[in-house]
C-alpha positions in Angstrom: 64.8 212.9 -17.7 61.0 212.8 -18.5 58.2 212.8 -16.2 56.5 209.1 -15.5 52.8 208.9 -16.9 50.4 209.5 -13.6 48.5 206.7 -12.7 45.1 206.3 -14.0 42.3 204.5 -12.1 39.4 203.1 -13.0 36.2 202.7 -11.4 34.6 199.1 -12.1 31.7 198.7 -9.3 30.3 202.0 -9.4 27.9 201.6 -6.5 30.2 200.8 -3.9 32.2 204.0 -4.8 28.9 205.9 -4.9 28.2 204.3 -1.4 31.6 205.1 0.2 30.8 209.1 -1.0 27.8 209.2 0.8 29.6 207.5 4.2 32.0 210.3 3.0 29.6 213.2 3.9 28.1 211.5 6.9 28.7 212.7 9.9 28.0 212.1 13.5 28.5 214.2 16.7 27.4 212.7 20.1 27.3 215.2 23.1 26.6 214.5 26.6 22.7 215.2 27.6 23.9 216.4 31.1 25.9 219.0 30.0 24.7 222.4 30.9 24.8 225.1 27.6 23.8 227.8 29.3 25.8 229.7 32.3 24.5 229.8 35.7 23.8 233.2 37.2 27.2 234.3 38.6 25.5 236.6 41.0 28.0 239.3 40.1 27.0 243.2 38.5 27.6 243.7 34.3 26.3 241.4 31.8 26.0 237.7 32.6 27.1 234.6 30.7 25.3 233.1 28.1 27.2 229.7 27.8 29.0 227.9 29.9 32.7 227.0 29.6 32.1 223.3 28.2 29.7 224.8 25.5 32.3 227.5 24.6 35.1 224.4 24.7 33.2 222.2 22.4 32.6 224.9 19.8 36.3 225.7 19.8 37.0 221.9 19.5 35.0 221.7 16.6 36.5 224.9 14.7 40.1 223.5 15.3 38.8 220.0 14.0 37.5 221.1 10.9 39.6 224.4 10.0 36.4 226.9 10.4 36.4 230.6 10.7 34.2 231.3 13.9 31.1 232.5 12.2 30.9 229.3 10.2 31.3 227.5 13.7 28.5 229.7 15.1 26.4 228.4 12.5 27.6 224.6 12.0 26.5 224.5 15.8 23.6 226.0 16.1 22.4 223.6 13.2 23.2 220.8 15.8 
């Protein structure tokens, strides 16, 4: 039994495909303005926190979402 013959498309209006590639790469990320980044003083002895727990949440969200090692992460965010 043979294989079938793959489908071939064709692309007839180019500049909608060349539209829908750059909506591809777009992008948008809304966080909330009232949400505190850095850690309040804890008050305690030893090093303090630098971010808070939502901060550290939301950059965990975001490597699980897009399958990123956490140095990529680091630096996805902090171009955000």
């Amino acid at each position: 039994m043979s294989k079938p013959a793959p489908t071939r498309y064709r692309t007839l209006n180019w500049s909608s495909y060349y539209a829908s590639l750059r909506e591809r790469g777009s992008l948008t990320v809304w966080f909330d303005p009232g949400m505190a980044w850095h850690a309040a003083p804890s008050g305690k002895q030893g090093r303090q926190k630098t971010f808070s727990d939502a901060a550290i949440q939301a950059c965990l969200t975001i490597k699980v979402l897009f399958g990123l090692p956490l140095r990529q992460t680091t630096g996805f965010v902090a171009s955000l």
